[in-house]
FILODREN-626934 format. One record per residue: residue number from 1; x, y, z of N, C-alpha, C, O, CB in turn. Coordinates in pm, whole numbers, always signed. Glycine has a CB too. Layout:
FILODREN-626934
<num=NUM, n_X=X, n_Y=Y, n_Z=Z, ca_X=X, ca_Y=Y, ca_Z=Z, c_X=X, c_Y=Y, c_Z=Z, o_X=X, o_Y=Y, o_Z=Z, cb_X=X, cb_Y=Y, cb_Z=Z>
...
***
This chain:
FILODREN-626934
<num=1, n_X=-660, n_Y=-1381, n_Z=-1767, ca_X=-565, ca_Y=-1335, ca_Z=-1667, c_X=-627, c_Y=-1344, c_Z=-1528, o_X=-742, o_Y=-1321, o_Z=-1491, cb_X=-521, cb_Y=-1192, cb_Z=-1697>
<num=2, n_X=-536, n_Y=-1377, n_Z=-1473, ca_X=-578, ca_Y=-1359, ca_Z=-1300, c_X=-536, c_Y=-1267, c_Z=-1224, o_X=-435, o_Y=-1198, o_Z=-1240, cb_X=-538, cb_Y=-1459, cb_Z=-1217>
<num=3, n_X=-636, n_Y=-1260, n_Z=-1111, ca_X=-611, ca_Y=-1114, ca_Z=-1039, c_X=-404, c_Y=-1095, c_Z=-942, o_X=-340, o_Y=-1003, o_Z=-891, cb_X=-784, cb_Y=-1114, cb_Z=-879>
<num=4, n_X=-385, n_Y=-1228, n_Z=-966, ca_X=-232, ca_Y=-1201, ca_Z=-918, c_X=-94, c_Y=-1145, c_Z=-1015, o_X=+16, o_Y=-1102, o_Z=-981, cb_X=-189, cb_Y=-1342, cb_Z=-867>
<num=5, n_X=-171, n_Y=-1172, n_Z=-1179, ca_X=-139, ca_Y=-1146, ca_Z=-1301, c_X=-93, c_Y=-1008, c_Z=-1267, o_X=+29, o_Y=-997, o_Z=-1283, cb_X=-249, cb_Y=-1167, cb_Z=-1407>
<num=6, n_X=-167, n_Y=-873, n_Z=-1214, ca_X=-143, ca_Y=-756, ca_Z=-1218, c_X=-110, c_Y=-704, c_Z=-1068, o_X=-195, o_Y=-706, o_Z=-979, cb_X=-251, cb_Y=-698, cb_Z=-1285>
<num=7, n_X=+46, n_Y=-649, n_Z=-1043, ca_X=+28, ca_Y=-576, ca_Z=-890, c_X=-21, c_Y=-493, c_Z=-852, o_X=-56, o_Y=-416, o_Z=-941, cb_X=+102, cb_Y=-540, cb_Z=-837>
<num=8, n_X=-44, n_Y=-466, n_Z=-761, ca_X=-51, ca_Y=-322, ca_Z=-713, c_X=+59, c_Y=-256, c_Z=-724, o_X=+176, o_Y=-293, o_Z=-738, cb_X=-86, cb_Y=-306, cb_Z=-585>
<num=9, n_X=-9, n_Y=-117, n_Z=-712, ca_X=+105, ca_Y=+30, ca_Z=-717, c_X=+234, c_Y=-11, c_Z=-604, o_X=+228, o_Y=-99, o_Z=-518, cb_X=+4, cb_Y=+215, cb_Z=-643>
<num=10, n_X=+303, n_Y=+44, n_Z=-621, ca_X=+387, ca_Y=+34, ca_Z=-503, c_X=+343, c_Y=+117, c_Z=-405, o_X=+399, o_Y=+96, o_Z=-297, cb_X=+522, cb_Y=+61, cb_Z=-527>
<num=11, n_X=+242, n_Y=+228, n_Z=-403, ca_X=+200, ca_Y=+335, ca_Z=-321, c_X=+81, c_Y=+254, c_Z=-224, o_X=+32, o_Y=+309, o_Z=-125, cb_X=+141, cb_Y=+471, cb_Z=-420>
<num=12, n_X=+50, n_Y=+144, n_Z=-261, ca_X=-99, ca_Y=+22, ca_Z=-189, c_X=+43, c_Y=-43, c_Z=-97, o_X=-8, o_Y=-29, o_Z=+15, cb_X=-223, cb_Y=-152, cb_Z=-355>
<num=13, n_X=+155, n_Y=-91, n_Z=-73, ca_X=+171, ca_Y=-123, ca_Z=+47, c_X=+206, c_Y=-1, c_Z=+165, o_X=+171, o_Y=-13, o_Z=+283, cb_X=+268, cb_Y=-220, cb_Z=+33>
<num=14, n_X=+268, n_Y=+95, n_Z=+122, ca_X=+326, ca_Y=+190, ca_Z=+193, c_X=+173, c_Y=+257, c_Z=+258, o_X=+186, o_Y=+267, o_Z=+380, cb_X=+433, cb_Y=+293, cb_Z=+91>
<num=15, n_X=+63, n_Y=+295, n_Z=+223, ca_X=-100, ca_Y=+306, ca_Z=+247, c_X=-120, c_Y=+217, c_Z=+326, o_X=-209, o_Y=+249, o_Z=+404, cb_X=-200, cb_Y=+289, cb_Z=+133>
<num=16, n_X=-85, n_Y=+130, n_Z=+342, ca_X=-169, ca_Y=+35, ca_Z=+429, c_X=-80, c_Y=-3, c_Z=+557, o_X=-128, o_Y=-36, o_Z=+665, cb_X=-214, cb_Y=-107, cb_Z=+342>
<num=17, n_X=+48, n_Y=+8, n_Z=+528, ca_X=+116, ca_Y=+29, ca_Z=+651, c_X=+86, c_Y=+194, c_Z=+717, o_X=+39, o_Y=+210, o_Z=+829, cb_X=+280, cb_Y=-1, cb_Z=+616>
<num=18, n_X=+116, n_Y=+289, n_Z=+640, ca_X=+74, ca_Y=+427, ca_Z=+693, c_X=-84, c_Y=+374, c_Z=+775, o_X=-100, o_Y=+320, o_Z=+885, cb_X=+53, cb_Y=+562, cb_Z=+539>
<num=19, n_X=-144, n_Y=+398, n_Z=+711, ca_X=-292, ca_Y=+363, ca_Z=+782, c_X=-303, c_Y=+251, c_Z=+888, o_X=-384, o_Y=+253, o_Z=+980, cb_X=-395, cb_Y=+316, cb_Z=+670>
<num=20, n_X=-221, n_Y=+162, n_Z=+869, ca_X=-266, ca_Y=+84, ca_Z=+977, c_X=-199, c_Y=+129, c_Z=+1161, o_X=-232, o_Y=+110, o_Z=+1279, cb_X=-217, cb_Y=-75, cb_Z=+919>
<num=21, n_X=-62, n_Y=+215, n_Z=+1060, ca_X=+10, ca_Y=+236, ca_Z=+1195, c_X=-74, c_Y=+377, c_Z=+1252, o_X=-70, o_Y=+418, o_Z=+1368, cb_X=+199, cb_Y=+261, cb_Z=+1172>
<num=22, n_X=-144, n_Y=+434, n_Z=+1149, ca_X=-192, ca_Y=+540, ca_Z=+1245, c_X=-347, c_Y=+523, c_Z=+1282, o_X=-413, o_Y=+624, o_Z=+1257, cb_X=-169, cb_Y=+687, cb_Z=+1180>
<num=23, n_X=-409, n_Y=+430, n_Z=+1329, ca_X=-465, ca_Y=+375, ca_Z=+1405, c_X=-449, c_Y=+278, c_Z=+1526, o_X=-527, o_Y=+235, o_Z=+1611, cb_X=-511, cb_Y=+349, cb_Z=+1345>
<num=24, n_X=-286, n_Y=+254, n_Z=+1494, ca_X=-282, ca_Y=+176, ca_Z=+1620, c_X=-273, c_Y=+47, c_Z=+1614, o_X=-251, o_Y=-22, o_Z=+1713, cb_X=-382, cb_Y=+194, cb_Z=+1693>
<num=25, n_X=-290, n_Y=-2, n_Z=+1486, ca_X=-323, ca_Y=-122, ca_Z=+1493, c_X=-141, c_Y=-225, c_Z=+1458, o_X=-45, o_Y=-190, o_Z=+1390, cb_X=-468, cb_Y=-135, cb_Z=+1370>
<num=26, n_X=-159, n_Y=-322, n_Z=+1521, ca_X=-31, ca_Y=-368, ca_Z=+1461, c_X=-79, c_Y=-511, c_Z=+1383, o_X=-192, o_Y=-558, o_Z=+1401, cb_X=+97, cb_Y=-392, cb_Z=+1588>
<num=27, n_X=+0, n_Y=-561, n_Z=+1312, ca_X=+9, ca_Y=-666, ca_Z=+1211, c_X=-103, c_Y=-754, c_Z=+1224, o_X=-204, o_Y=-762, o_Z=+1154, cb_X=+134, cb_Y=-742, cb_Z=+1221>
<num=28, n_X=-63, n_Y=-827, n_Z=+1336, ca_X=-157, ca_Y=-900, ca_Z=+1402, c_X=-297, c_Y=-877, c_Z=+1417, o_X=-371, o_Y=-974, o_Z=+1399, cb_X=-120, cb_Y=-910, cb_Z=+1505>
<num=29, n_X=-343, n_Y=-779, n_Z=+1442, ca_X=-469, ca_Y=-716, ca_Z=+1475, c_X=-569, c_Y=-662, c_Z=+1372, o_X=-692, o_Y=-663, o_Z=+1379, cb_X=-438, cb_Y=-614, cb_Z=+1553>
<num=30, n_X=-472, n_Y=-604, n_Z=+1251, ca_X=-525, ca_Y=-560, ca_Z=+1114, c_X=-549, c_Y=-706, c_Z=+1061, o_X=-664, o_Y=-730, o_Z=+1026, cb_X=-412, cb_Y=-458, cb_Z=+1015>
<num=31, n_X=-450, n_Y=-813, n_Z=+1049, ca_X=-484, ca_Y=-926, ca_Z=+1025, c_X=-575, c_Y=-991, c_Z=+1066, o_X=-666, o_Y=-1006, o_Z=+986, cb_X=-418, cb_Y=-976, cb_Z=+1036>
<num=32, n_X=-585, n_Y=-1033, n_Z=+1156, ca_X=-758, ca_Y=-1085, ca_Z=+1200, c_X=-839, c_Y=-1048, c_Z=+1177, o_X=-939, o_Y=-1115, o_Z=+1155, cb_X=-809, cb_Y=-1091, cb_Z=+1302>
<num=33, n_X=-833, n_Y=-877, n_Z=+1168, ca_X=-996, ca_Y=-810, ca_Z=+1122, c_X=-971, c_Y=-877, c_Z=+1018, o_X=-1043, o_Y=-977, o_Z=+1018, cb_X=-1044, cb_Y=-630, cb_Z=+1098>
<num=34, n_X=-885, n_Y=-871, n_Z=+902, ca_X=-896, ca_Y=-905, ca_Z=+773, c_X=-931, c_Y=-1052, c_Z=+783, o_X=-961, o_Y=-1096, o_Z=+672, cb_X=-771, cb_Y=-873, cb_Z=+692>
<num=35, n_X=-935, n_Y=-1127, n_Z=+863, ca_X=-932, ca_Y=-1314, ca_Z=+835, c_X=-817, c_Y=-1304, c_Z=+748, o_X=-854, o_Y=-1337, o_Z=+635, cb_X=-1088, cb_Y=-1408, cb_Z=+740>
<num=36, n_X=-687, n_Y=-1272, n_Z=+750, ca_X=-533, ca_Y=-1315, ca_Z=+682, c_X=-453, c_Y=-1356, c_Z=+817, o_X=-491, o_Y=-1346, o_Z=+934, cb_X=-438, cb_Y=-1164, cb_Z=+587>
<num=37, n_X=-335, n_Y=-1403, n_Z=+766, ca_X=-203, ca_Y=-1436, ca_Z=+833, c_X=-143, c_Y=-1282, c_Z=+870, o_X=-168, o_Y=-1192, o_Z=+790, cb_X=-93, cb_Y=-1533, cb_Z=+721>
<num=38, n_X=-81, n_Y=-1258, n_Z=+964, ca_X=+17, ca_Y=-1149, ca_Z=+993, c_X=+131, c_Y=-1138, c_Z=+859, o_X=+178, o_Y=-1028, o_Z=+831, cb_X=+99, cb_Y=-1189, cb_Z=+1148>
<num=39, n_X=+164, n_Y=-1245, n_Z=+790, ca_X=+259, ca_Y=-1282, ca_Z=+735, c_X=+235, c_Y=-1203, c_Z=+594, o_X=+321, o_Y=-1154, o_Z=+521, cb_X=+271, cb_Y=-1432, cb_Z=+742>
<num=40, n_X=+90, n_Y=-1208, n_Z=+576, ca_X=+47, ca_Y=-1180, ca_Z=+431, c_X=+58, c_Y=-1001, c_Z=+464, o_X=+132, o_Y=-932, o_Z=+393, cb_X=-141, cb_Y=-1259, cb_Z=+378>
<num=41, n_X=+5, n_Y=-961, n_Z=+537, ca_X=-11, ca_Y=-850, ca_Z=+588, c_X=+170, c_Y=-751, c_Z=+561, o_X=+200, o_Y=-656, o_Z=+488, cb_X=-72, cb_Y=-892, cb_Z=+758>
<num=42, n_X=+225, n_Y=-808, n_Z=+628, ca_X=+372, ca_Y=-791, ca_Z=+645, c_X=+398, c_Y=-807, c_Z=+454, o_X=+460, o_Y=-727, o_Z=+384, cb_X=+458, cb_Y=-939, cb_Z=+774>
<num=43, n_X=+349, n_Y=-898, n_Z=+421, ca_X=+403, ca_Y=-909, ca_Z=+273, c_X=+368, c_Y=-791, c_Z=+202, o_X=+440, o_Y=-723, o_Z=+129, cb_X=+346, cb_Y=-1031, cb_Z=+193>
<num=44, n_X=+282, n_Y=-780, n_Z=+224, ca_X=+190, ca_Y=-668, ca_Z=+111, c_X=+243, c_Y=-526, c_Z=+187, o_X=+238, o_Y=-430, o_Z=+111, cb_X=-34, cb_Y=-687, cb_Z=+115>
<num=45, n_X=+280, n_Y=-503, n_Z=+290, ca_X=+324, ca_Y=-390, ca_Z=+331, c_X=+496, c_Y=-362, c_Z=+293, o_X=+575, o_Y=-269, o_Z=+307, cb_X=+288, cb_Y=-393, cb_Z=+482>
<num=46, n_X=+499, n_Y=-490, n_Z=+240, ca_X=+645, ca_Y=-457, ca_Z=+161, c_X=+664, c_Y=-459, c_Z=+49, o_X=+781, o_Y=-458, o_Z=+10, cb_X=+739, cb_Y=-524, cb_Z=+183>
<num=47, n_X=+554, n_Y=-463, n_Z=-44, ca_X=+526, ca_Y=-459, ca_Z=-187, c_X=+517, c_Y=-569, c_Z=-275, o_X=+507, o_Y=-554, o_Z=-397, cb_X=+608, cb_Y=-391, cb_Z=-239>
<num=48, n_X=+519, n_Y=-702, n_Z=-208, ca_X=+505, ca_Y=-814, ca_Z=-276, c_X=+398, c_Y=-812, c_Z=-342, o_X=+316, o_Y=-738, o_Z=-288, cb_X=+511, cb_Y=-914, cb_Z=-209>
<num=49, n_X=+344, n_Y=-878, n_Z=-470, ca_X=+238, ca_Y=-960, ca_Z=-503, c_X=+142, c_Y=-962, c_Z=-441, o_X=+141, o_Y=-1050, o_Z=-355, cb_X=+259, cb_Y=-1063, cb_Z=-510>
<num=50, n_X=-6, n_Y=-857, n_Z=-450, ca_X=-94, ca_Y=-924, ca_Z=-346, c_X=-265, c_Y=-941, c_Z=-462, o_X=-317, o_Y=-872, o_Z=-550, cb_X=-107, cb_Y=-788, cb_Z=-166>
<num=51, n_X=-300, n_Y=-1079, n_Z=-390, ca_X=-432, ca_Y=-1094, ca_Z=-493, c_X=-489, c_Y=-986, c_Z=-457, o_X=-467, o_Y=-885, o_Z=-391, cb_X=-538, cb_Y=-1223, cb_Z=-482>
<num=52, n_X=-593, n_Y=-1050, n_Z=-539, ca_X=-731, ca_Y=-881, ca_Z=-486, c_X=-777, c_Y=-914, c_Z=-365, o_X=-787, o_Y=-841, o_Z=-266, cb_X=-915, cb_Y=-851, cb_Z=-594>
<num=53, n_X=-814, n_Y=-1067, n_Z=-379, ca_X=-913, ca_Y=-1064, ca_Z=-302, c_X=-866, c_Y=-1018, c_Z=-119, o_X=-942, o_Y=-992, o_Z=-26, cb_X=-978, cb_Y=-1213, cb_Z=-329>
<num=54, n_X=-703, n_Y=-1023, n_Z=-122, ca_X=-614, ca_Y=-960, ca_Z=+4, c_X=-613, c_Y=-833, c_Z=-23, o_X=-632, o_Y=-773, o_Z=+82, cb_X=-461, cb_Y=-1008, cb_Z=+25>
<num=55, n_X=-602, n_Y=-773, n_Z=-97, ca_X=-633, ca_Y=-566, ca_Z=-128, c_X=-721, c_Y=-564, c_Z=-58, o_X=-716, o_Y=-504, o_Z=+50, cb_X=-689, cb_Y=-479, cb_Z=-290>
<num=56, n_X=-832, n_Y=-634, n_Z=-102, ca_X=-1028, ca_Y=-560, ca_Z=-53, c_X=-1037, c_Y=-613, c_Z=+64, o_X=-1130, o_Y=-567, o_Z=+131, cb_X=-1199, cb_Y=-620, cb_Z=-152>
<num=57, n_X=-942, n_Y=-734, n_Z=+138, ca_X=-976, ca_Y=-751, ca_Z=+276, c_X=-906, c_Y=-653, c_Z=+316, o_X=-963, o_Y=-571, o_Z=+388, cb_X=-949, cb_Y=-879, cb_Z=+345>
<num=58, n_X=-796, n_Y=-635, n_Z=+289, ca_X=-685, ca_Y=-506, ca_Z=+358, c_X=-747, c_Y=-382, c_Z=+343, o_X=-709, o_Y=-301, o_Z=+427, cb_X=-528, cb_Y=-484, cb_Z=+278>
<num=59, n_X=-822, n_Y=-345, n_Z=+270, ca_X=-869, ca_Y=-204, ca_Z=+291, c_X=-957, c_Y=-238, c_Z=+361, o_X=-948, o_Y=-171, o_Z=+464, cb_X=-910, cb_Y=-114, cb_Z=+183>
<num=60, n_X=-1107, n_Y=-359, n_Z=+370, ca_X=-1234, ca_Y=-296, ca_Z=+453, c_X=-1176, c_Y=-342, c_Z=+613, o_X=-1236, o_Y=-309, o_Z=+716, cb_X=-1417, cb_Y=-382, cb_Z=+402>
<num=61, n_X=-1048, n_Y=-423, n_Z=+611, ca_X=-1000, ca_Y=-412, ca_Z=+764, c_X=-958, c_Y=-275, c_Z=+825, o_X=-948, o_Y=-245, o_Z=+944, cb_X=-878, cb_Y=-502, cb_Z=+782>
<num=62, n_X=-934, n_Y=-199, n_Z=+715, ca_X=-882, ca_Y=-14, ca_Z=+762, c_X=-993, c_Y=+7, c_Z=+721, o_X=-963, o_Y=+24, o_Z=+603, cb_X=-742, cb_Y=+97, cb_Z=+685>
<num=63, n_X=-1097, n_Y=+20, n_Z=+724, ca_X=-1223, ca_Y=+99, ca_Z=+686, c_X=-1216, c_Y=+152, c_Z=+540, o_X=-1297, o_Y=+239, o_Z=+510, cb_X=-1244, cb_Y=+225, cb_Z=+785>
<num=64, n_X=-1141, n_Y=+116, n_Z=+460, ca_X=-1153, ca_Y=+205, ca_Z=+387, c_X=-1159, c_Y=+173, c_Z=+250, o_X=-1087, o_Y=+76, o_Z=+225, cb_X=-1074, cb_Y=+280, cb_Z=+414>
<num=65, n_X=-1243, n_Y=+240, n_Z=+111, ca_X=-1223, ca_Y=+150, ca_Z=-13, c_X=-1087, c_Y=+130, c_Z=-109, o_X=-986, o_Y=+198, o_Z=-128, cb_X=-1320, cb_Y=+196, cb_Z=-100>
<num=66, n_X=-1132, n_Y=+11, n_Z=-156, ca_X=-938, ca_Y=-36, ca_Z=-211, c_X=-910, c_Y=+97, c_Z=-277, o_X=-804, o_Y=+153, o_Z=-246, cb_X=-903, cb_Y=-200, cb_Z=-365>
<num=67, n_X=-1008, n_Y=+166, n_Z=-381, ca_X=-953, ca_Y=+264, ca_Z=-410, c_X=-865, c_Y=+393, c_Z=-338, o_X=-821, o_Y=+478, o_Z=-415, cb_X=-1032, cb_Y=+288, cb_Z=-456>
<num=68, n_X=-849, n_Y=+403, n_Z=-246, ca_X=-801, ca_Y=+503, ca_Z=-80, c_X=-667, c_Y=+461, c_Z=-87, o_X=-584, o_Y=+551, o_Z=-71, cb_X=-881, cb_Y=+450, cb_Z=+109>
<num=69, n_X=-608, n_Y=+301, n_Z=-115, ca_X=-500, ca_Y=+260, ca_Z=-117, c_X=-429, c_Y=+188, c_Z=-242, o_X=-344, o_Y=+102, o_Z=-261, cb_X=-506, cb_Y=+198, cb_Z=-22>
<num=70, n_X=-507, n_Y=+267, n_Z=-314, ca_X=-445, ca_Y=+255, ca_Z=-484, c_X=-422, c_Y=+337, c_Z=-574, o_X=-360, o_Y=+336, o_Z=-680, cb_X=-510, cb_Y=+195, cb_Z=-564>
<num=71, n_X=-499, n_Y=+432, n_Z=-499, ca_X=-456, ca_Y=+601, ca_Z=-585, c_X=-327, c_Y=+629, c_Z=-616, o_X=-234, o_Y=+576, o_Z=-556, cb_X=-484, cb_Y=+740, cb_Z=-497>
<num=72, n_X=-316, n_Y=+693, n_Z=-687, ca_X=-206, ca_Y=+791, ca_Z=-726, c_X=-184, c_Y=+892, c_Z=-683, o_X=-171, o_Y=+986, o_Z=-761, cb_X=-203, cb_Y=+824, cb_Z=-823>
<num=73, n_X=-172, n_Y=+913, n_Z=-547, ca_X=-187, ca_Y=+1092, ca_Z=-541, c_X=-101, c_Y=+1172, c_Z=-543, o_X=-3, o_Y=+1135, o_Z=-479, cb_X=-236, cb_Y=+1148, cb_Z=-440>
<num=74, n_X=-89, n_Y=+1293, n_Z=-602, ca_X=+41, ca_Y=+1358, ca_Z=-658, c_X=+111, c_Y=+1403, c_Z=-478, o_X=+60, o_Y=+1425, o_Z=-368, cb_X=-7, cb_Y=+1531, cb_Z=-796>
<num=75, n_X=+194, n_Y=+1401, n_Z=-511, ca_X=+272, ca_Y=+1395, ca_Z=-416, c_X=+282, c_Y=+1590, c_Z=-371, o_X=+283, o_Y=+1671, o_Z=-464, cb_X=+420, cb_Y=+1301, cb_Z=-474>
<num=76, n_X=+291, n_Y=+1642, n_Z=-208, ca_X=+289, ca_Y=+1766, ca_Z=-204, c_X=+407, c_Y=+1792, c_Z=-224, o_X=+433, o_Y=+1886, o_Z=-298, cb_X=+239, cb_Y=+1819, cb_Z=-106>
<num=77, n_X=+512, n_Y=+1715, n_Z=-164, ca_X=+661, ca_Y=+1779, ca_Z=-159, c_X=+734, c_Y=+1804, c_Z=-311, o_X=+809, o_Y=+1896, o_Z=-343, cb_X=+763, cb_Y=+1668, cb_Z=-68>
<num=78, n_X=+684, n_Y=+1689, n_Z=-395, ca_X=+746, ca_Y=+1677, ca_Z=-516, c_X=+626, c_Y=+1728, c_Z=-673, o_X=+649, o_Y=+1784, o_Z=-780, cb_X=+799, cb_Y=+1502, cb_Z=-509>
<num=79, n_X=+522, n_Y=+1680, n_Z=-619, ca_X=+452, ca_Y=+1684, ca_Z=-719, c_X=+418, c_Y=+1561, c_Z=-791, o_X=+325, o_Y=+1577, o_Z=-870, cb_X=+503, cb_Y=+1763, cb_Z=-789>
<num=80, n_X=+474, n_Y=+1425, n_Z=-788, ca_X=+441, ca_Y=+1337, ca_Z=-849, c_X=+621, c_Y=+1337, c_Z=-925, o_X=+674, o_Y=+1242, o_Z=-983, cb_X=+285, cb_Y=+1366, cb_Z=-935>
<num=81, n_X=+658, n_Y=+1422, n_Z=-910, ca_X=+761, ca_Y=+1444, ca_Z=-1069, c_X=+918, c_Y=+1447, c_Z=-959, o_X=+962, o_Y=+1559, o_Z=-936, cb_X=+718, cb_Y=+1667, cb_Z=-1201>
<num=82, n_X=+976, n_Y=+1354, n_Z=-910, ca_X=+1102, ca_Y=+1415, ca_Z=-876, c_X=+1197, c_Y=+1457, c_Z=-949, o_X=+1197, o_Y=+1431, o_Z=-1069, cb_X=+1157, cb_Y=+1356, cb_Z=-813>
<num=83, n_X=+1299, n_Y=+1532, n_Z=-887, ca_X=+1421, ca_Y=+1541, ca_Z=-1004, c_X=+1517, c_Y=+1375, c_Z=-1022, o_X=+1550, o_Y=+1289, o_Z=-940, cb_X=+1552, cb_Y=+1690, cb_Z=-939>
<num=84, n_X=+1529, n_Y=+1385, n_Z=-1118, ca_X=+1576, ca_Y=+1267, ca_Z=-1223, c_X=+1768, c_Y=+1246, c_Z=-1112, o_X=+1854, o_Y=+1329, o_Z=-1082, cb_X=+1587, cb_Y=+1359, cb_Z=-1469>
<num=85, n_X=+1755, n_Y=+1094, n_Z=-1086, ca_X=+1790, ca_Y=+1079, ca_Z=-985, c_X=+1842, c_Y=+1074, c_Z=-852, o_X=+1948, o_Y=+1035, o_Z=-804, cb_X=+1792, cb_Y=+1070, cb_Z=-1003>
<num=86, n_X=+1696, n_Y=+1145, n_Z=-786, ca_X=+1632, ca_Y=+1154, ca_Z=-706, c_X=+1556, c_Y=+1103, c_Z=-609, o_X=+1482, o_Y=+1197, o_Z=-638, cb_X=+1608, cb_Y=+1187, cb_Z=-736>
<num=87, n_X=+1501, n_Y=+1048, n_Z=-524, ca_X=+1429, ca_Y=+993, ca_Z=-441, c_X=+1314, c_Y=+1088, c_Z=-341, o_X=+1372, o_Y=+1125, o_Z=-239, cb_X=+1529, cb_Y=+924, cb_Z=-372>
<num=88, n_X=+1200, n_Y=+1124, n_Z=-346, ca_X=+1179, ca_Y=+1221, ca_Z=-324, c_X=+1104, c_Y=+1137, c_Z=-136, o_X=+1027, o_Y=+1046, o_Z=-105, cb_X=+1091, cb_Y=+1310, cb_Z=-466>
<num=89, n_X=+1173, n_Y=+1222, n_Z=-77, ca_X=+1116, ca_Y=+1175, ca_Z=+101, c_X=+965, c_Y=+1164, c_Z=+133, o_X=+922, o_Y=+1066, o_Z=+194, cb_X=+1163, cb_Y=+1300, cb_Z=+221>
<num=90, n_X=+880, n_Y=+1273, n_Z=+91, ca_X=+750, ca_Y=+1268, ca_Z=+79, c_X=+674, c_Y=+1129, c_Z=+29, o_X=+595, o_Y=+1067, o_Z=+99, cb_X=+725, cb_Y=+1373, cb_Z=-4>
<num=91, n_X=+716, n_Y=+1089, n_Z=-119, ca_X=+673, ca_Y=+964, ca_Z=-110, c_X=+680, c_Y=+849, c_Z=-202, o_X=+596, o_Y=+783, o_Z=-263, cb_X=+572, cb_Y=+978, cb_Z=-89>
<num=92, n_X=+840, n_Y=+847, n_Z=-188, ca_X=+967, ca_Y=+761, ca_Z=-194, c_X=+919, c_Y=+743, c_Z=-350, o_X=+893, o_Y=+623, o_Z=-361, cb_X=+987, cb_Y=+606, cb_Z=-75>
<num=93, n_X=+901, n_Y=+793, n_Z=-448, ca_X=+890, ca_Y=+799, ca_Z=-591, c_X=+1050, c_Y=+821, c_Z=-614, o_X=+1122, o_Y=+875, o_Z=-529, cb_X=+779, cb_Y=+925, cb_Z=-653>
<num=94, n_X=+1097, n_Y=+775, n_Z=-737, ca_X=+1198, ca_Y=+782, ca_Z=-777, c_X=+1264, c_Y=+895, c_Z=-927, o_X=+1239, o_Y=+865, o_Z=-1043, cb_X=+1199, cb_Y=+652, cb_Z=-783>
<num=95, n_X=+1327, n_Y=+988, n_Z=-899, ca_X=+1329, ca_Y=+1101, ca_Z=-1067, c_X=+1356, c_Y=+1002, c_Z=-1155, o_X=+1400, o_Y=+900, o_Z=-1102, cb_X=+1469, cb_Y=+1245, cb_Z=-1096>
<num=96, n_X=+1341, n_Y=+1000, n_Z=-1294, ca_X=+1358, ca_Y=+910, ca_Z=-1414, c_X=+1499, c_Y=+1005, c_Z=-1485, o_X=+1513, o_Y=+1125, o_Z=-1508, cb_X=+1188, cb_Y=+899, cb_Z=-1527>
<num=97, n_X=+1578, n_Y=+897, n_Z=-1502, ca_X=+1660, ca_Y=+959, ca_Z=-1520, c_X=+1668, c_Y=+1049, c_Z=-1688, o_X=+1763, o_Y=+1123, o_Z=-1714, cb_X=+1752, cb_Y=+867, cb_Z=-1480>
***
């Protein structure tokens, strides 16, 4: 299998847009640190398909390890658990119905 074989969470693009916007940085700028396209950047911040080897540039361009933007973290507003259909604002997880 290859590393494009498996996605990321859906919680690794919404992280990396959060983080990038609260530094300041816009598309362009996170992109170059990374050596990527703006384009890829923009992709992965919308949940497309991203290899690894674009995760681990996208995190050490935010300082930070891929793990920071792959976690799971239970959510405060909801808990991880919304009510069953639901959408919870905190962090856009969906209740199972």
């Amino acid at each position: 299998m290859t590393a494009r074989q498996h996605s990321a969470p859906p919680v690794f693009g919404r992280r990396v847009r959060a983080e990038r916007e609260s530094r300041g940085l816009t598309l362009r700028a996170l992109a170059d640190a990374c050596g990527v396209n703006a384009t890829t950047v923009l992709r992965a911040e919308q949940g497309h398909d991203v290899a690894l080897g674009i995760a681990t540039a996208l995190a050490a361009g935010l300082g930070l390890p891929l793990s920071a933007l792959l976690a799971e973290l239970e959510c405060a507003r909801c808990g991880g658990m919304p009510p069953a259909g639901f959408i919870c604002a905190g962090c856009g997880r969906g209740g199972a119905p």
